[in-house]
C-alpha positions, 0 to 999 in steps of 0.5 A: 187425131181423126180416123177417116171412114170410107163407105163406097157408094154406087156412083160415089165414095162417101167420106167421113171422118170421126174423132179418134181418142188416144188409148189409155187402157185401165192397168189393170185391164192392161195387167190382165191381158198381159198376165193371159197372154203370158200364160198362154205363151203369147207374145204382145206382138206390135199387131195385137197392140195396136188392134187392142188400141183401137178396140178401147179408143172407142166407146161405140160398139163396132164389128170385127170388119169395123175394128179392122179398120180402125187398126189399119189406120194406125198400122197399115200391116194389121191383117183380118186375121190377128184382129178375129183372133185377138178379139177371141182373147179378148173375150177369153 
């Protein structure tokens, strides 16, 4: 599967696409955030799965604005927001 990039351009759109590696999170990574989520009486709701699926599909570094856009191309509904705050429990 390939994830498409668009970068606007002033007379043009530049297009580029770049491979997108299924997700597959250590457990015991997965084990950890469940266990804080859970203490902190946050749900796994289907927005924050999809933004940590995109945050460890890559190995590149990327911003939030970056991460965003990643989530969006497997989940359309993944606001600005929710990736700002599960980055933040991420960091937790």
């Amino acid at each position: 599967r390939l994830v498409t990039f668009v970068i606007p351009h002033s007379s043009f759109d530049i297009f580029f696409s770049l491979p997108y590696h299924a997700c597959v999170i250590d457990p015991k990574i997965r084990e950890r955030l469940d266990s804080y989520l859970t203490s902190q009486g946050l749900r796994r709701t289907k927005q924050r799965e999809v933004i940590i699926e995109a945050a460890f599909a890559t190995t590149e570094h990327f911003t939030a604005e970056e991460l965003l856009e990643m989530a969006r191309k497997l989940d359309r509904t993944v606001s600005r927001a929710t990736v700002y705050r599960t980055l933040t429990l991420l960091v937790e």
